[in-house]
Gaussian input, Z-matrix of N, CA and C with variables (Angstrom, degrees):
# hf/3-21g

backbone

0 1
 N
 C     1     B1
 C     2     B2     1     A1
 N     3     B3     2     A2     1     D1
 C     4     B4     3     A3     2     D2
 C     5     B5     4     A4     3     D3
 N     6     B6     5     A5     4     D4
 C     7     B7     6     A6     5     D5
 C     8     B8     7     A7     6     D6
 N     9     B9     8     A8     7     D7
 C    10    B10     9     A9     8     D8
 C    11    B11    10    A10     9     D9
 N    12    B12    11    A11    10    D10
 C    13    B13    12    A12    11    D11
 C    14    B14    13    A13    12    D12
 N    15    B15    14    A14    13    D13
 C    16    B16    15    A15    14    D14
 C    17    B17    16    A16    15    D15
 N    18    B18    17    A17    16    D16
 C    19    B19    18    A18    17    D17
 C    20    B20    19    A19    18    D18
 N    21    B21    20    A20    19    D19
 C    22    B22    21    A21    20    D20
 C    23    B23    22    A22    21    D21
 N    24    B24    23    A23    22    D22
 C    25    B25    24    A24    23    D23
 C    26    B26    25    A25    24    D24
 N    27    B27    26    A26    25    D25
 C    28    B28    27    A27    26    D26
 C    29    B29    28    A28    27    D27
 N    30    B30    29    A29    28    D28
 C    31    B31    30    A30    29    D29
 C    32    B32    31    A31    30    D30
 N    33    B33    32    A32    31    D31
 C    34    B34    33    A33    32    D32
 C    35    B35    34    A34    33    D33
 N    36    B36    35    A35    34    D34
 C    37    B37    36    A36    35    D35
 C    38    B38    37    A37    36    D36
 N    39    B39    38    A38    37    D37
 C    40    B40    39    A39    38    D38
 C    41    B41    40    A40    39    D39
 N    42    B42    41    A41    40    D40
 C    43    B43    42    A42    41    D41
 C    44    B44    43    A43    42    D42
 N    45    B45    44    A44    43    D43
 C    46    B46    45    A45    44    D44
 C    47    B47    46    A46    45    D45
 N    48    B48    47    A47    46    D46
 C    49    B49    48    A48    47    D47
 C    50    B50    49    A49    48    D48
 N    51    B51    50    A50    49    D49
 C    52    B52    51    A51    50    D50
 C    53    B53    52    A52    51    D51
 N    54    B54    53    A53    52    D52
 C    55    B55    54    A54    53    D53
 C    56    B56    55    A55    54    D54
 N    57    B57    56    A56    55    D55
 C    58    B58    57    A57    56    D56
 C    59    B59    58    A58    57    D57
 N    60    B60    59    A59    58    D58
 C    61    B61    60    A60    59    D59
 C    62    B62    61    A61    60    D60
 N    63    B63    62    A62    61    D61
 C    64    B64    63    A63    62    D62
 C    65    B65    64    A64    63    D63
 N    66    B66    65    A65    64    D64
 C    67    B67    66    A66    65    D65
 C    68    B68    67    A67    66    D66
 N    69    B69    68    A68    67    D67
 C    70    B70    69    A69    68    D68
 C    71    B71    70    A70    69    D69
 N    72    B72    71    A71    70    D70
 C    73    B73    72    A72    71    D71
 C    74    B74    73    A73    72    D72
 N    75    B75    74    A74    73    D73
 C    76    B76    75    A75    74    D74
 C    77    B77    76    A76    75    D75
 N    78    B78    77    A77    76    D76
 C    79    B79    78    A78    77    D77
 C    80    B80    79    A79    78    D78
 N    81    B81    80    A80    79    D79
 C    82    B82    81    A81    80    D80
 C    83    B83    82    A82    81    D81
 N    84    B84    83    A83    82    D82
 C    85    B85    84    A84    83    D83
 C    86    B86    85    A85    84    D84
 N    87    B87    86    A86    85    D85
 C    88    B88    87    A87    86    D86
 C    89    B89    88    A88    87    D87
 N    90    B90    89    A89    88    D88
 C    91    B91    90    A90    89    D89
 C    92    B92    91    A91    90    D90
 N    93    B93    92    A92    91    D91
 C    94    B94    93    A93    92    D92
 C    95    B95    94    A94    93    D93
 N    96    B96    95    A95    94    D94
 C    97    B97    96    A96    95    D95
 C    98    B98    97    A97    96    D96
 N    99    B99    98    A98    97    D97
 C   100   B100    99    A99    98    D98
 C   101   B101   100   A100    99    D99
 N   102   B102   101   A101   100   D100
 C   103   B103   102   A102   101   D101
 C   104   B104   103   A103   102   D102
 N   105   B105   104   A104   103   D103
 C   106   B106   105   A105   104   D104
 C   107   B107   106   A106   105   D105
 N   108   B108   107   A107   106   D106
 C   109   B109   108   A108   107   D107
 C   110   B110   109   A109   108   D108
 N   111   B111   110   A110   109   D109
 C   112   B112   111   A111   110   D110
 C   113   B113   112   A112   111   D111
 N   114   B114   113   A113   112   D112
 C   115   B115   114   A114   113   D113
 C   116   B116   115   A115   114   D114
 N   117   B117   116   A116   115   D115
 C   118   B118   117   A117   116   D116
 C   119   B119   118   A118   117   D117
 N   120   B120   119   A119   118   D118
 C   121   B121   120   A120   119   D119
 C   122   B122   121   A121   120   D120
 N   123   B123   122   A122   121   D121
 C   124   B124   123   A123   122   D122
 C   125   B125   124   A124   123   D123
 N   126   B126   125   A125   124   D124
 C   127   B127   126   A126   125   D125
 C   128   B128   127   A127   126   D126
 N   129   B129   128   A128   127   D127
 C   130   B130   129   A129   128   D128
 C   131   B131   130   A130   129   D129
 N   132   B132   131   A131   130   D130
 C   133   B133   132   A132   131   D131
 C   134   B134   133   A133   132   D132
 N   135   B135   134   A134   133   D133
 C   136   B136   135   A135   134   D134
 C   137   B137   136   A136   135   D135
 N   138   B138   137   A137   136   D136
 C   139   B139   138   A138   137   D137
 C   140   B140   139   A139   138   D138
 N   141   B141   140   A140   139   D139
 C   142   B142   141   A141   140   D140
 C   143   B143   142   A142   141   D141
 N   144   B144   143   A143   142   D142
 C   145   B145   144   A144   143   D143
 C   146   B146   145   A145   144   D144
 N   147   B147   146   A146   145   D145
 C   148   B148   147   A147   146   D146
 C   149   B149   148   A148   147   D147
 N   150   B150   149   A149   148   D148
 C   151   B151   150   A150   149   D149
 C   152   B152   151   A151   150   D150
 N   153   B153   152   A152   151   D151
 C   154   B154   153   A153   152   D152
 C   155   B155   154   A154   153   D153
 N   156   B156   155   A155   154   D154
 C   157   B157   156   A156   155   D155
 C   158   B158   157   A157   156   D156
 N   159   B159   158   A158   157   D157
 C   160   B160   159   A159   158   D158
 C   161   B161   160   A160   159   D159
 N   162   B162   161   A161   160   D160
 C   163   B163   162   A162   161   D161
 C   164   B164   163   A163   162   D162
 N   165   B165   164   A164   163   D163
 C   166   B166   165   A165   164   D164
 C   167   B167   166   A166   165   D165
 N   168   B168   167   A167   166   D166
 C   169   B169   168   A168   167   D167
 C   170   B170   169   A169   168   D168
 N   171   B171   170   A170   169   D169
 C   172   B172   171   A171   170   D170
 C   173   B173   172   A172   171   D171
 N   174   B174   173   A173   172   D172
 C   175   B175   174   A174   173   D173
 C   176   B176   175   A175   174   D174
 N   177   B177   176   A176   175   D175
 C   178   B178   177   A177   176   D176
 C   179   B179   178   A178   177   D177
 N   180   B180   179   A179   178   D178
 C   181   B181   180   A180   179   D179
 C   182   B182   181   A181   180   D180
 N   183   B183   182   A182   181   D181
 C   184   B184   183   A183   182   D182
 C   185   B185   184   A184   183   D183
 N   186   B186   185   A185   184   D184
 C   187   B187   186   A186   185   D185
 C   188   B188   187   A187   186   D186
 N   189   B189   188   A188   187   D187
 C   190   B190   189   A189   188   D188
 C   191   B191   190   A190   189   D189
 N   192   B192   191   A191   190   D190
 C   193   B193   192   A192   191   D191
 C   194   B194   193   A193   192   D192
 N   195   B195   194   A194   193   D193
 C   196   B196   195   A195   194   D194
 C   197   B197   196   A196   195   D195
 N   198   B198   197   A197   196   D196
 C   199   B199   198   A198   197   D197
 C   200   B200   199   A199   198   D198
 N   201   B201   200   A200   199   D199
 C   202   B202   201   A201   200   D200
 C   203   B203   202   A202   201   D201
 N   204   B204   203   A203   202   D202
 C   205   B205   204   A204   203   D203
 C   206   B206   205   A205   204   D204
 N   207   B207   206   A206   205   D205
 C   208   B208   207   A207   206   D206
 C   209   B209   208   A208   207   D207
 N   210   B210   209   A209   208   D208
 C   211   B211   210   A210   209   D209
 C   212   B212   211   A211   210   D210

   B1=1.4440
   B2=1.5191
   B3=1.1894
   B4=1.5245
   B5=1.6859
   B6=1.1316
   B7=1.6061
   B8=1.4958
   B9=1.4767
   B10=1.6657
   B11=1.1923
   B12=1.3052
   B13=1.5364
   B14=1.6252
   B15=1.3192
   B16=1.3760
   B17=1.7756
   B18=1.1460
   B19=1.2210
   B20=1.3810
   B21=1.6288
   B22=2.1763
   B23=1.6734
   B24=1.1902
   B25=1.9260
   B26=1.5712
   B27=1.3057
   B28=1.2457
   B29=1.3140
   B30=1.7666
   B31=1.1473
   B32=1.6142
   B33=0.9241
   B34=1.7578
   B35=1.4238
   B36=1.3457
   B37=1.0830
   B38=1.5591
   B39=1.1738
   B40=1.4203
   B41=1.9990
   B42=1.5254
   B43=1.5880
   B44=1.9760
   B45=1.0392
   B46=1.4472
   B47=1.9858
   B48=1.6397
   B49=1.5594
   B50=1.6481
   B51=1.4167
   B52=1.3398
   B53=1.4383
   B54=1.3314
   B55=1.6913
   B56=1.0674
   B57=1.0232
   B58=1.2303
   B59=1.4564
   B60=1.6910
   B61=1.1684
   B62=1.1321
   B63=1.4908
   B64=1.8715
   B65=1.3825
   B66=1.8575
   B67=1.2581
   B68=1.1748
   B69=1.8392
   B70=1.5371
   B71=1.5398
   B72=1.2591
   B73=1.1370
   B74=1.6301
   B75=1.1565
   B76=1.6293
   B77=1.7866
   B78=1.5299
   B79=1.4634
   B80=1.4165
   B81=1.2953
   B82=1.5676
   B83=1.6936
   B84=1.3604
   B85=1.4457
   B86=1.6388
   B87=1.3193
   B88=1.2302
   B89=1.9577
   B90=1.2200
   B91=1.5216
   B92=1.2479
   B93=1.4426
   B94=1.0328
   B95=1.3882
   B96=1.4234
   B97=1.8675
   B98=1.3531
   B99=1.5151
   B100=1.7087
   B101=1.3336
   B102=1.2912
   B103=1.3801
   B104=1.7057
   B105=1.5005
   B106=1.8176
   B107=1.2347
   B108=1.4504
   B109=1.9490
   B110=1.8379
   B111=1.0163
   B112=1.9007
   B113=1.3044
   B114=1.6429
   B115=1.4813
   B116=1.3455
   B117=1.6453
   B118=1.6817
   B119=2.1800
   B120=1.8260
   B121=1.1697
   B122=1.7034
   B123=1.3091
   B124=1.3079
   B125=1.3754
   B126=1.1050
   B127=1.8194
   B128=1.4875
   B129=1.2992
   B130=1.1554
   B131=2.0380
   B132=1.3132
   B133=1.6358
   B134=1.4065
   B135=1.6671
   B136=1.5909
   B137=1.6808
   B138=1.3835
   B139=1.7583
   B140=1.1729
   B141=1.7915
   B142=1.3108
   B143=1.7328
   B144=1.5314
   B145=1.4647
   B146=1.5234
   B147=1.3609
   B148=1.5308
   B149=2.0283
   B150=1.2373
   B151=1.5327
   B152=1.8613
   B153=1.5076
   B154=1.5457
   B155=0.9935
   B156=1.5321
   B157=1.3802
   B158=1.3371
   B159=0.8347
   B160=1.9759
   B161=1.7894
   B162=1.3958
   B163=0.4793
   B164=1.8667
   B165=1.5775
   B166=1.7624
   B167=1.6248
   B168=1.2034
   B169=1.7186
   B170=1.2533
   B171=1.3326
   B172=1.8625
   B173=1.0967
   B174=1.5008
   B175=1.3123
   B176=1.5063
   B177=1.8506
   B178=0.8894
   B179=1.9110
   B180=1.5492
   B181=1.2671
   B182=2.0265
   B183=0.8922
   B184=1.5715
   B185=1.6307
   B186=1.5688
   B187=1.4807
   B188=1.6949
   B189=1.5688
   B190=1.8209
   B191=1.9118
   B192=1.3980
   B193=1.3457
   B194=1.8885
   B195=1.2345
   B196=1.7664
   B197=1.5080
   B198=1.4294
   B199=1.8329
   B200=1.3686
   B201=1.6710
   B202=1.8706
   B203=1.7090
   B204=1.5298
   B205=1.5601
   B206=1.9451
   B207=1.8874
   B208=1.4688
   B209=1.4899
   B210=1.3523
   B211=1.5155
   B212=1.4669
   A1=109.35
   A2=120.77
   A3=116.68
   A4=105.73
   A5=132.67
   A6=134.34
   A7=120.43
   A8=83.32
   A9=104.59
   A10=109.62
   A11=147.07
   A12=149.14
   A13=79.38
   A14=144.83
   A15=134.62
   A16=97.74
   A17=128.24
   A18=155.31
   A19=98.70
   A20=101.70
   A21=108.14
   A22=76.59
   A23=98.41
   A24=126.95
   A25=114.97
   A26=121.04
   A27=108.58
   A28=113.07
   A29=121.80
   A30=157.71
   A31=112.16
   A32=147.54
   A33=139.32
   A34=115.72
   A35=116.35
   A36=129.51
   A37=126.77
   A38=131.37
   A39=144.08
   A40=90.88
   A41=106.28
   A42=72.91
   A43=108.73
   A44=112.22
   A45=116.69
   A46=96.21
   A47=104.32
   A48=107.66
   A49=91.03
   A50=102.99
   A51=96.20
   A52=150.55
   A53=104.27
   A54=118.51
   A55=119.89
   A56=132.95
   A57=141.21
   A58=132.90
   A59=115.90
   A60=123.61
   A61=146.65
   A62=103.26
   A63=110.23
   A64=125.73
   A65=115.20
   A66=122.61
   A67=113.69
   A68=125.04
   A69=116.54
   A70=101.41
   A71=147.64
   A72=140.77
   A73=122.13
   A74=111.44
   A75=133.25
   A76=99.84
   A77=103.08
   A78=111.04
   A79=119.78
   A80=115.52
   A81=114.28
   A82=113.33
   A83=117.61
   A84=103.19
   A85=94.11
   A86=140.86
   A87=141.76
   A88=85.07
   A89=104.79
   A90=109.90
   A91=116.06
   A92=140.14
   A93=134.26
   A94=122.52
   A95=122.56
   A96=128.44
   A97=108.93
   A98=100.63
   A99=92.46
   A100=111.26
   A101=120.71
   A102=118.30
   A103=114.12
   A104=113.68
   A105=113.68
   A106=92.53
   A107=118.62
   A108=130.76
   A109=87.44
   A110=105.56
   A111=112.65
   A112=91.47
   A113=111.43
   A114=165.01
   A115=141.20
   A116=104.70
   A117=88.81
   A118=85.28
   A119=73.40
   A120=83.91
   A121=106.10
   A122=144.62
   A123=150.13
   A124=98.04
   A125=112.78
   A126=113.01
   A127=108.18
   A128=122.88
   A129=127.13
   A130=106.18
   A131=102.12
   A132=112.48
   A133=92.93
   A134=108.17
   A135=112.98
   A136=123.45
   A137=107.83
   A138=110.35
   A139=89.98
   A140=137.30
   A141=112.12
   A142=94.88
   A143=101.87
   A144=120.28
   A145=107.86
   A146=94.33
   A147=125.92
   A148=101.72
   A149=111.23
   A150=108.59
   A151=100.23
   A152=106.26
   A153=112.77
   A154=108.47
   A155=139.02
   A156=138.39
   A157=112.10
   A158=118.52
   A159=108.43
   A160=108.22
   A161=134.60
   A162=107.08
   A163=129.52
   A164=89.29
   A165=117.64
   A166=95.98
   A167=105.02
   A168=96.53
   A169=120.77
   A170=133.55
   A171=138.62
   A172=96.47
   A173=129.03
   A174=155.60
   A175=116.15
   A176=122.17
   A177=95.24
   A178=77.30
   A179=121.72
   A180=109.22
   A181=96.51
   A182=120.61
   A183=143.43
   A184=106.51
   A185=91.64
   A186=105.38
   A187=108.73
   A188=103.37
   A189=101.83
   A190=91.34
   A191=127.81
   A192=127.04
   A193=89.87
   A194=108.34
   A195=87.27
   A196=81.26
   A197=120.30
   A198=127.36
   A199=142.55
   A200=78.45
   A201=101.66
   A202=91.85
   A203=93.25
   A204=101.37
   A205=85.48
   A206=99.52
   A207=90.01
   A208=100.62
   A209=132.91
   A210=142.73
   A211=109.13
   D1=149.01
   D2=-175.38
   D3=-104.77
   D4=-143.21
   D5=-173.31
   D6=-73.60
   D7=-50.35
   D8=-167.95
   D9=-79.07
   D10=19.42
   D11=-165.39
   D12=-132.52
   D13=-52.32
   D14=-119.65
   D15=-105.95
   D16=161.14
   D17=-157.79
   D18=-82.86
   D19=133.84
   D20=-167.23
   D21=-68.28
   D22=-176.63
   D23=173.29
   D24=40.43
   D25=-5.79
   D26=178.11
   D27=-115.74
   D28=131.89
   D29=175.95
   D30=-24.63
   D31=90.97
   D32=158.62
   D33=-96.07
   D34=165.17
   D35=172.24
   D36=-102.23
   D37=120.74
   D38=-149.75
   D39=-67.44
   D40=100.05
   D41=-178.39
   D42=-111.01
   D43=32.13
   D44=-176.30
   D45=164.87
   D46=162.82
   D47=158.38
   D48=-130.86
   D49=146.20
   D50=152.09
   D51=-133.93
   D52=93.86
   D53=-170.33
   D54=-131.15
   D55=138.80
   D56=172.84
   D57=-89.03
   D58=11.42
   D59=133.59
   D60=-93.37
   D61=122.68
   D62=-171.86
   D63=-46.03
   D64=-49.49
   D65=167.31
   D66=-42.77
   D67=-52.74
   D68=176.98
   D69=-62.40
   D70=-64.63
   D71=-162.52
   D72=-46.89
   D73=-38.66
   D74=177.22
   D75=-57.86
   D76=-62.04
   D77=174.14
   D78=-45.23
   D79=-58.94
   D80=177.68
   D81=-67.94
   D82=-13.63
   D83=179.22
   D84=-95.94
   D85=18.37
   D86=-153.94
   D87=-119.62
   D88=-41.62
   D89=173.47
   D90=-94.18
   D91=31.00
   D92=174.58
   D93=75.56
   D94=25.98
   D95=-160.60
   D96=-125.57
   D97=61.84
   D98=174.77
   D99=-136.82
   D100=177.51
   D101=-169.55
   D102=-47.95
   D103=128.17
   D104=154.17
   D105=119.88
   D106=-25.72
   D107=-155.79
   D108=-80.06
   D109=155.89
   D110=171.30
   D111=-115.32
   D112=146.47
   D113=120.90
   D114=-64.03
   D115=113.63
   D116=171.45
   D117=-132.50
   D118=153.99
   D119=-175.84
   D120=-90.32
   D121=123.78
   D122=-152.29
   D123=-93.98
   D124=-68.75
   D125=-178.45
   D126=-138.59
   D127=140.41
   D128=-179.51
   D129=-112.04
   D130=142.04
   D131=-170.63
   D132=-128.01
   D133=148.57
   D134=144.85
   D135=10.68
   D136=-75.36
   D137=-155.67
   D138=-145.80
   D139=9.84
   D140=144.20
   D141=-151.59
   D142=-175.68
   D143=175.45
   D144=-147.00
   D145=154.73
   D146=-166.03
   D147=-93.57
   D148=108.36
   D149=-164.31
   D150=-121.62
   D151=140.50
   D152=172.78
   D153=-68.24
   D154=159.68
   D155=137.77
   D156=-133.49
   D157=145.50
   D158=160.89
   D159=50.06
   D160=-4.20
   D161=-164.50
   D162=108.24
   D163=0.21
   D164=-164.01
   D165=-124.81
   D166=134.57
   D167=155.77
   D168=-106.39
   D169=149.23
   D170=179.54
   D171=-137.25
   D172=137.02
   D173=123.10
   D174=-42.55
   D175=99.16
   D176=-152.26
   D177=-130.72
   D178=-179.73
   D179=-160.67
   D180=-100.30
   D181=-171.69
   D182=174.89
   D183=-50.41
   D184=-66.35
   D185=-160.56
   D186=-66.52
   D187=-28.14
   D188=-175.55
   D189=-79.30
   D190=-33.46
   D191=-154.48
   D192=-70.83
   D193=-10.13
   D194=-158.32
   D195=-126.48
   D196=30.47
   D197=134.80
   D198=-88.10
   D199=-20.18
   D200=-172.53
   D201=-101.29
   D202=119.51
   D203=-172.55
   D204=-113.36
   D205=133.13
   D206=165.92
   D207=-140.12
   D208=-151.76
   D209=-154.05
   D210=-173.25

């Protein structure tokens, strides 16, 4: 399941992204978004959502939330 399917406040585990751009990929491991790391999604909006990492929050859009596949 990726972001946008999954339940606000509860914890997942990052288990793959999937894109095939490096620049995006570099970026999300630059914020803490790579495989094994946990996620919760904080609030979900329209065309984006508000996601934990580390301890950080990002506003991040739809289309990256339904790349980040977790479990």
């Amino acid at each position: 399941m990726n972001l946008t399917t999954v339940e606000e406040g509860k914890e997942y585990i990052i288990q793959r992204i999937e894109t095939d751009d490096e620049e995006l990929n570099a970026f999300l491991f630059s914020l803490g978004c790579y495989s094994g790391e946990p996620i919760t999604v904080v609030n979900r909006h329209r065309k984006s959502c508000v996601v934990s990492i580390k301890d950080s929050r990002y506003n991040i859009d739809s289309q990256l939330a339904e790349a980040i596949i977790v479990y």
